[in-house]
Residue frames as qw, qx, qy, qz and C-alpha x, y, z in Angstrom:
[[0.487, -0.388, -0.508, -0.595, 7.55, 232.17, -42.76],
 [0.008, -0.015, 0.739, -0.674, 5.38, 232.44, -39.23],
 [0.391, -0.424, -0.610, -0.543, 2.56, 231.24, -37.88],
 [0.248, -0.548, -0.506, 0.618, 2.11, 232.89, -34.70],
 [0.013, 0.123, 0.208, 0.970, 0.32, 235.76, -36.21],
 [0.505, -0.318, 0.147, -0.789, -2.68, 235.87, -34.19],
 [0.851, -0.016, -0.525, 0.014, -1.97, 233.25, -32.60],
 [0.652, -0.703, 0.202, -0.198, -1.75, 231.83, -28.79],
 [0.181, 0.495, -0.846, 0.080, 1.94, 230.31, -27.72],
 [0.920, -0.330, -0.184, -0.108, 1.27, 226.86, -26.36],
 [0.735, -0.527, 0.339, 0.260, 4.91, 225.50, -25.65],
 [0.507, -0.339, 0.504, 0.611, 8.15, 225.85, -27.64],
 [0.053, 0.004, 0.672, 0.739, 7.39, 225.31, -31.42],
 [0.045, -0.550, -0.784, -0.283, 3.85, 224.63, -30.95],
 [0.138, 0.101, 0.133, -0.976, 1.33, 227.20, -31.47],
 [0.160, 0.583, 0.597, -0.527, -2.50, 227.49, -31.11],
 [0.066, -0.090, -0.315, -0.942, -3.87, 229.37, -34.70],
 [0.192, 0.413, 0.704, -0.545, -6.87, 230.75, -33.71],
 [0.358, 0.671, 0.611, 0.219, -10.43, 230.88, -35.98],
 [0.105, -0.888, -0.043, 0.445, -10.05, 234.37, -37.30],
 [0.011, 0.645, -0.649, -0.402, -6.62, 233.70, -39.67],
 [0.119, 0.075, -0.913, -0.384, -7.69, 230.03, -40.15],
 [0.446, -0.249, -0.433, -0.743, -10.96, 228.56, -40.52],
 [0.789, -0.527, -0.181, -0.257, -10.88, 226.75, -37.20],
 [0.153, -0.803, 0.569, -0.093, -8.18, 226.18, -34.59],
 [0.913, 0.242, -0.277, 0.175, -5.77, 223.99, -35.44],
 [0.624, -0.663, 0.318, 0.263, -2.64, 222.73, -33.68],
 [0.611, 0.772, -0.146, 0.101, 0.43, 223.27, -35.59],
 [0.769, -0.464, 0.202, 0.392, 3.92, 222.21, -35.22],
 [0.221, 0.937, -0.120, -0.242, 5.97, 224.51, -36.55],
 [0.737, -0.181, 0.481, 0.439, 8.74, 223.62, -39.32],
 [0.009, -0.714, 0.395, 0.577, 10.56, 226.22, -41.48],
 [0.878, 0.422, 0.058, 0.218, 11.48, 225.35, -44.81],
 [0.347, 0.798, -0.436, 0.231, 14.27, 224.87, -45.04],
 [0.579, -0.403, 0.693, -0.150, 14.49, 222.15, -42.14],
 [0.128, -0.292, 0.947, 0.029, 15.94, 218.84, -41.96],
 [0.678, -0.042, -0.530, -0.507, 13.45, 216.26, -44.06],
 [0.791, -0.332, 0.357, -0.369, 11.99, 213.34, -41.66],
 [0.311, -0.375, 0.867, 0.108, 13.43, 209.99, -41.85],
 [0.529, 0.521, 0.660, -0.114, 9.90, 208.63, -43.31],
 [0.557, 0.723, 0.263, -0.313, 10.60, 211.05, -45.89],
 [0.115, 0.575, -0.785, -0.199, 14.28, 210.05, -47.03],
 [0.489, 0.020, 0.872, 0.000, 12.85, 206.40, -46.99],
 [0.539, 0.349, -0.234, -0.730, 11.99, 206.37, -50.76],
 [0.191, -0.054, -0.963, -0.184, 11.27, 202.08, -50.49],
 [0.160, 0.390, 0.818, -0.392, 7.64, 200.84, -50.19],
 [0.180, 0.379, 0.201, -0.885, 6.48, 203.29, -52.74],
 [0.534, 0.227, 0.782, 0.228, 3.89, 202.69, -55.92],
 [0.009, -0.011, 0.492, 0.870, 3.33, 204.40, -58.70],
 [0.388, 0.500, 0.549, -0.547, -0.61, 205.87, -59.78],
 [0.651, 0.667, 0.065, -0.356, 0.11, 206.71, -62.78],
 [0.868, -0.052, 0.399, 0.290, 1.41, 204.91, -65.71],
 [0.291, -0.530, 0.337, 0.722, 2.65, 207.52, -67.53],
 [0.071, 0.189, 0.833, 0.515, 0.69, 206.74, -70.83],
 [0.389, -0.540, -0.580, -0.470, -3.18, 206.69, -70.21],
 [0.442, -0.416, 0.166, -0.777, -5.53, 207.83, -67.37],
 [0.756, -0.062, -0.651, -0.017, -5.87, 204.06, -66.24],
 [0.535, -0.451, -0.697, 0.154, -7.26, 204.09, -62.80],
 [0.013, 0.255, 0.248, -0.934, -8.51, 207.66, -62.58],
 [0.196, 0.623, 0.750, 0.104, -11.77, 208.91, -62.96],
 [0.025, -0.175, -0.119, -0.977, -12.97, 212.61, -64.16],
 [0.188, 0.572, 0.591, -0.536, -16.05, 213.83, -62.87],
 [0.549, 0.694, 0.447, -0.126, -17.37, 216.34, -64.72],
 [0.486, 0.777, -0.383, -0.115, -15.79, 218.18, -68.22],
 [0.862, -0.267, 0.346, 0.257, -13.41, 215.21, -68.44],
 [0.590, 0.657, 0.058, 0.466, -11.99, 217.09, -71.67],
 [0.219, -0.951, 0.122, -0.182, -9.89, 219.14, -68.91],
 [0.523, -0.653, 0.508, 0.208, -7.50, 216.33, -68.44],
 [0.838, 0.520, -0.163, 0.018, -5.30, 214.58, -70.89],
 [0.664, -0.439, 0.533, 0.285, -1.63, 212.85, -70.88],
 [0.670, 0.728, -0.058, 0.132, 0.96, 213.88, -72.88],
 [0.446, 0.639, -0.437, 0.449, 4.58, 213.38, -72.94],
 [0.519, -0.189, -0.748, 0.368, 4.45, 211.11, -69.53],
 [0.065, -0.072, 0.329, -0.939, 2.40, 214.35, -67.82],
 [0.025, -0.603, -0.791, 0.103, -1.11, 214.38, -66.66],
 [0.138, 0.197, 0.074, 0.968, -2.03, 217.84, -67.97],
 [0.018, 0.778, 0.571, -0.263, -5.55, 219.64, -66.20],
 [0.189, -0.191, 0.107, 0.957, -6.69, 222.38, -68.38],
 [0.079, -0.314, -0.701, -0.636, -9.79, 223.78, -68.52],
 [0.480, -0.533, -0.097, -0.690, -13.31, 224.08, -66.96],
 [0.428, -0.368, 0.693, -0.449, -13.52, 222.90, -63.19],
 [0.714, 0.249, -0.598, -0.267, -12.95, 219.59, -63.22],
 [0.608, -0.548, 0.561, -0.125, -11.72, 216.30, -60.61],
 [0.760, 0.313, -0.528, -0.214, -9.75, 213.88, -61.60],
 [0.755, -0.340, 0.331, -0.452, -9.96, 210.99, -58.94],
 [0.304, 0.344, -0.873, -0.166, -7.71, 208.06, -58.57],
 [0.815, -0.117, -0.075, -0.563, -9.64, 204.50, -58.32],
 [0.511, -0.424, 0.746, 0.053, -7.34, 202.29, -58.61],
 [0.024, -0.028, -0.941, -0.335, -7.42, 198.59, -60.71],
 [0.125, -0.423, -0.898, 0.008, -10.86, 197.45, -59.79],
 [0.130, -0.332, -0.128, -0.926, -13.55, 200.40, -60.12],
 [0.659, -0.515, -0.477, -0.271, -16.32, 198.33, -57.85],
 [0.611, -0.734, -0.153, 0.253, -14.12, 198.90, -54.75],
 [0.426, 0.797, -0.098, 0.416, -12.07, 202.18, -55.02],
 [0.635, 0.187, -0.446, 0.603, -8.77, 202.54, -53.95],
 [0.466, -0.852, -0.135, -0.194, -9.05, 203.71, -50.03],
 [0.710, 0.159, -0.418, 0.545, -5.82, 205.20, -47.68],
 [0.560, -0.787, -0.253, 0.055, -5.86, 205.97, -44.51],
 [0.310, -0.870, 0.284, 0.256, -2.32, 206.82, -43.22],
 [0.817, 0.399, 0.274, 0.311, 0.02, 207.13, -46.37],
 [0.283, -0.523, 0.316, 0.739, 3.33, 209.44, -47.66],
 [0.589, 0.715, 0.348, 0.141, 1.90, 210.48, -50.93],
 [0.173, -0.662, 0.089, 0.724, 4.06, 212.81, -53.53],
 [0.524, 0.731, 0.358, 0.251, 3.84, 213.94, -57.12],
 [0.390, -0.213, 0.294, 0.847, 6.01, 216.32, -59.37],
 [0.217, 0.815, 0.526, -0.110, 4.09, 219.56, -60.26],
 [0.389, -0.231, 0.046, 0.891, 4.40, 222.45, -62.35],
 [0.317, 0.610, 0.725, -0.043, 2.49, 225.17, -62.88],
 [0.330, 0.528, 0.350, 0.700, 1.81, 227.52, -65.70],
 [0.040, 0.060, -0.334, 0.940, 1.77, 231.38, -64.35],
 [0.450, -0.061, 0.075, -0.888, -1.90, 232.05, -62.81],
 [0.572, -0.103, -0.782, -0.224, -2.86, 228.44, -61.97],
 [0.514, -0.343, 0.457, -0.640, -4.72, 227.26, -59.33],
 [0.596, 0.052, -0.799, -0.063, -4.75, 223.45, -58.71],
 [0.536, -0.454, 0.585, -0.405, -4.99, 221.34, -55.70],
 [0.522, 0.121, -0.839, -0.093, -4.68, 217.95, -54.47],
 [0.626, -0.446, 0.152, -0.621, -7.09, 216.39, -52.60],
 [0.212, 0.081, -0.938, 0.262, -6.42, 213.29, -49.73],
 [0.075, -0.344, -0.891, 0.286, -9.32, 210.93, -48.02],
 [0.442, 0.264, -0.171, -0.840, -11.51, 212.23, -50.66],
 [0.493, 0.210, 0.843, -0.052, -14.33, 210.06, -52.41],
 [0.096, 0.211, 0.648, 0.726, -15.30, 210.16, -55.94],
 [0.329, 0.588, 0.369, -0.640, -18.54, 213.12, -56.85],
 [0.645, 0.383, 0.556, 0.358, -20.04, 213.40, -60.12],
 [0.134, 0.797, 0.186, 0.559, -19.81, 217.37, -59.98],
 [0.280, -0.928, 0.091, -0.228, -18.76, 220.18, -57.78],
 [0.146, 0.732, -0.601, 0.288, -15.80, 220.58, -55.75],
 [0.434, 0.026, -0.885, 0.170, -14.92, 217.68, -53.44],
 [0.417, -0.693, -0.065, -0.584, -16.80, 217.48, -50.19],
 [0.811, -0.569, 0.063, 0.119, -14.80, 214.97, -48.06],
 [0.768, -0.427, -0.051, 0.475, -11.32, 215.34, -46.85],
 [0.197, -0.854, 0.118, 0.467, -8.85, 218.17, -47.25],
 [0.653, 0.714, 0.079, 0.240, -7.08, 219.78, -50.39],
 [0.605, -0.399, 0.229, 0.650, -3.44, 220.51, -50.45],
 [0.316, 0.877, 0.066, -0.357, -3.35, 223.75, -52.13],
 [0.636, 0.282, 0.353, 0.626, -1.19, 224.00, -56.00],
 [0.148, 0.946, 0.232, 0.171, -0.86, 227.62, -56.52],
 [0.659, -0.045, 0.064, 0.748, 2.34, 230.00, -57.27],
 [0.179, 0.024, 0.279, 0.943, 1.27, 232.97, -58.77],
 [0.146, -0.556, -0.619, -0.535, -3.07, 232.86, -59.39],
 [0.181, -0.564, -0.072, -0.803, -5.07, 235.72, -57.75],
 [0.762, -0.597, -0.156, -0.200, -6.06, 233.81, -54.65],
 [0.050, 0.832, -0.470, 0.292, -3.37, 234.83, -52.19],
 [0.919, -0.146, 0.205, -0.303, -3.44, 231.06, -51.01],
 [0.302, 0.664, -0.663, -0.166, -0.13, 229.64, -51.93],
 [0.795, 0.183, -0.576, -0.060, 1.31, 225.79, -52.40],
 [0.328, 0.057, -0.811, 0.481, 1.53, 223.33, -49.59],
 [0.345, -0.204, 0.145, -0.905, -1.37, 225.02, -48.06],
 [0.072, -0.309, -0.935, -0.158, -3.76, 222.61, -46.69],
 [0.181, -0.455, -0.562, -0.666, -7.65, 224.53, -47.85],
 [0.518, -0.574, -0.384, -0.505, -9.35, 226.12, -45.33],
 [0.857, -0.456, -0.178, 0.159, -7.30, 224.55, -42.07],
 [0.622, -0.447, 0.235, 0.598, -3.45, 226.02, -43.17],
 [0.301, 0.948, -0.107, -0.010, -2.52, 229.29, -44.82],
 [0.501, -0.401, 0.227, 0.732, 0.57, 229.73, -46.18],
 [0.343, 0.886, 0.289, -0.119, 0.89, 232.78, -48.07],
 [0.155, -0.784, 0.546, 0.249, 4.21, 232.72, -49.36],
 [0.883, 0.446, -0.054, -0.138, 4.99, 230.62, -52.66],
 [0.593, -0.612, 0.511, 0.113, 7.53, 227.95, -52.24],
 [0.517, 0.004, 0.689, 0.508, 8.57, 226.91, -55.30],
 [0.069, 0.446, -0.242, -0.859, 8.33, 228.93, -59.13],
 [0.699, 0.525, 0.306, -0.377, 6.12, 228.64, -61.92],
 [0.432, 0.773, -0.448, -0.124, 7.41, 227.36, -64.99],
 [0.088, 0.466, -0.849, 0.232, 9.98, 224.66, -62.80],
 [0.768, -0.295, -0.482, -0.302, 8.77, 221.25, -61.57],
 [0.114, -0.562, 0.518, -0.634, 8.99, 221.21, -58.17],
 [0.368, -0.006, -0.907, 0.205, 7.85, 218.45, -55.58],
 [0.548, -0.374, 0.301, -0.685, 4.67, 218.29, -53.03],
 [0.457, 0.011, -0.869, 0.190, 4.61, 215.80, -50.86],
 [0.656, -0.361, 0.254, -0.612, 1.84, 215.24, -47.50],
 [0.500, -0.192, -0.822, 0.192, 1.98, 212.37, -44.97],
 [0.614, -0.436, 0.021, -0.657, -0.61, 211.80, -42.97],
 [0.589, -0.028, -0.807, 0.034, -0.30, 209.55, -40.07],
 [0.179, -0.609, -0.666, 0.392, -3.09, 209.21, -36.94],
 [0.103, -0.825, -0.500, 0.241, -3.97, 212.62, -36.60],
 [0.238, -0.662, 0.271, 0.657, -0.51, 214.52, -37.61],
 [0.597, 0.742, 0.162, 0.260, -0.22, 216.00, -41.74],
 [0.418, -0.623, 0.295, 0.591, 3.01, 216.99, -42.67],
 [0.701, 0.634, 0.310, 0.101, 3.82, 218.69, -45.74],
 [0.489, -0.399, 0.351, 0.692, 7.26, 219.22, -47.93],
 [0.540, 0.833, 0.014, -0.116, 7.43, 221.04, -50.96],
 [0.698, 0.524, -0.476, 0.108, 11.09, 219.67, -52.80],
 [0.754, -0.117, -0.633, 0.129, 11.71, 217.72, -49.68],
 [0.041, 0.015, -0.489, 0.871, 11.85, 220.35, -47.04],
 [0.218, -0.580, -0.726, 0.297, 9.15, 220.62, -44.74],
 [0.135, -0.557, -0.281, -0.769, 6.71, 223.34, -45.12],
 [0.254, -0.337, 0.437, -0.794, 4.78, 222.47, -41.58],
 [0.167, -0.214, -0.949, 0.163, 3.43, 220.00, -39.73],
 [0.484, -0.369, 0.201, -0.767, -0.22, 220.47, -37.89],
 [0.129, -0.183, -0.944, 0.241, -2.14, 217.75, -35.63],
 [0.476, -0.451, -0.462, -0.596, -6.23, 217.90, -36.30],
 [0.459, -0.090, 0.441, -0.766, -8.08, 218.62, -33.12],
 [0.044, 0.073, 0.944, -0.319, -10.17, 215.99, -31.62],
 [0.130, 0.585, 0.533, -0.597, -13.52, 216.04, -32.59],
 [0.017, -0.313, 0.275, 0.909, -13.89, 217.52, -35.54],
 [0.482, 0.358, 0.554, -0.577, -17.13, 218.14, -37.36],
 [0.617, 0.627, 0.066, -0.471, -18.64, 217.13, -40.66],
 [0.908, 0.285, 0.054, 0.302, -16.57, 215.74, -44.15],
 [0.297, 0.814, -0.395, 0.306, -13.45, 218.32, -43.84],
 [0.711, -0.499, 0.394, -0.301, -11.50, 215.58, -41.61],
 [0.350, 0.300, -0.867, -0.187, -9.10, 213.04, -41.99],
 [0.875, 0.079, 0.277, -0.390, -10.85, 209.65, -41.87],
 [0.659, -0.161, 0.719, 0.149, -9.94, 207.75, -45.21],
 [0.542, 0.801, 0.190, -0.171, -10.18, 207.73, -48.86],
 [0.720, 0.525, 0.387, 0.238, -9.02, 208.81, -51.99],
 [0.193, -0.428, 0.177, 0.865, -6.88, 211.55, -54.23],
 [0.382, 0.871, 0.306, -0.042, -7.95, 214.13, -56.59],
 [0.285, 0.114, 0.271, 0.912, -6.10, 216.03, -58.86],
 [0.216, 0.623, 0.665, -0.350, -8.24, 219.40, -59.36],
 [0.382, 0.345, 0.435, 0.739, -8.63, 221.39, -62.68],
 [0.051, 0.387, 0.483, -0.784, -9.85, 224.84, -61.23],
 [0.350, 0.774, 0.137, -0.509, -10.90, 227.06, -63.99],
 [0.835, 0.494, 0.111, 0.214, -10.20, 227.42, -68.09],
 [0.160, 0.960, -0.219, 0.067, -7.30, 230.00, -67.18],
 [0.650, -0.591, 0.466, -0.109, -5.10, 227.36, -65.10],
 [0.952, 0.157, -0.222, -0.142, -2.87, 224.90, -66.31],
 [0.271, -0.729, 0.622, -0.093, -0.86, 222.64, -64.46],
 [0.681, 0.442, -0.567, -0.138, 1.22, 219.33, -65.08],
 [0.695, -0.488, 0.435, -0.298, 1.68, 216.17, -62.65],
 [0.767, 0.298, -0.568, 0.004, 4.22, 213.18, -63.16],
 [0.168, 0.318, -0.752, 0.552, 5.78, 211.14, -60.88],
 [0.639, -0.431, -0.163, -0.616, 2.80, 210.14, -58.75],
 [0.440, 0.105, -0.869, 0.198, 3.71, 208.03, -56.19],
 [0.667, -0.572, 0.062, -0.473, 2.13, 206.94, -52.88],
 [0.443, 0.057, -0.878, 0.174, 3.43, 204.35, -50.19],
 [0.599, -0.619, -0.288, -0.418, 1.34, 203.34, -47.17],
 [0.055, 0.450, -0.664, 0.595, 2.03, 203.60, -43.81],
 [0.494, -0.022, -0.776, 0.391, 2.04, 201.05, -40.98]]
């Protein structure tokens, strides 16, 4: 996989993707899959668990909340467009993370379209509007594939199979997102300075996202650990 397809060299690995391919330039450090995992991501102490495997206990649904359900230690999302938003213990002050190694075990049924959303805040409808969605998709009509991060990082080349649970992982720390898909790096980028409006790291929440009634995809394993 490359991302120097219209795109300016800067220096060695890094490249320059210019508005045109993505939706604004971004800086990107380039990392194959199939490279060498980061030390922060072989460190598997410090992490905690979101879900208890059992009940929906400290997530919230927005709207059609009949889209999620938990069965057989999965969080299943099927149905009409949905969020399902984690809150934490204490719903009066929801659960906020700034720079953090999140991952979860996903799999998804052929033609799904998911996503997972970071330094997001809870809506009572529509799609999120603050922070950035880490695309879930193998196989569904939007040529958008997994690990993607919505709008900022195409990849257009499905890394892992429907049908198989596979691994997504994203750390975020200051300005740099890095994302692995079964523990290999997919690609690093570093947000430009400046950026405008709610698409932007900042702080905040996750989302799970039921797209549509054709989709269905499964999530265990939730974990998160913060970072220093």
């Amino acid at each position: 996989m490359a991302y120097a397809r219209d795109s300016g060299l800067v220096h060695d690995s890094t490249f320059l993707i210019r508005t045109g391919w993505l939706a604004g330039p971004v800086l990107i450090v380039v990392a194959l899959l199939g490279s060498a995992v980061t030390p922060a991501a072989a460190d598997e102490s410090g992490f905690e668990s979101l879900f208890d495997g059992k009940t929906l206990a400290g997530w919230k649904a927005n709207e059609h909340p009949e889209s999620w359900q938990v069965v057989d230690g999965k969080i299943i999302c099927h149905g009409p467009r949905s969020h399902l938003f984690y809150i934490g213990s204490d719903a009066a002050t929801p659960a906020e993370f700034k720079d953090f190694h999140f991952k979860a075990d996903v799999m998804t049924k052929p033609q799904a379209n998911s996503g997972i959303f970071f330094h997001t805040a809870f809506q009572p409808d529509g799609w999120p509007a603050q922070g950035y969605e880490m695309q879930v998709n193998n196989s569904q009509s939007d040529p958008v594939r997994t690990g993607s991060i919505y709008h900022v990082v195409k990849n257009f080349i499905p890394p892992a199979a429907d049908n198989e649970w596979f691994t997504e992982e994203v750390m975020v720390k200051g300005r740099a997102v890095t994302v692995l898909i079964n523990g290999k790096v997919l690609f690093e980028f570093v947000e430009p300075e400046g950026v405008k409006g709610n698409r932007k790291l900042s702080s905040g929440t996750f989302a799970l996202q039921a797209h549509d009634p054709g989709s269905e995809v499964h999530y265990k394993n939730i974990l998160v650990k913060r970072l220093p």
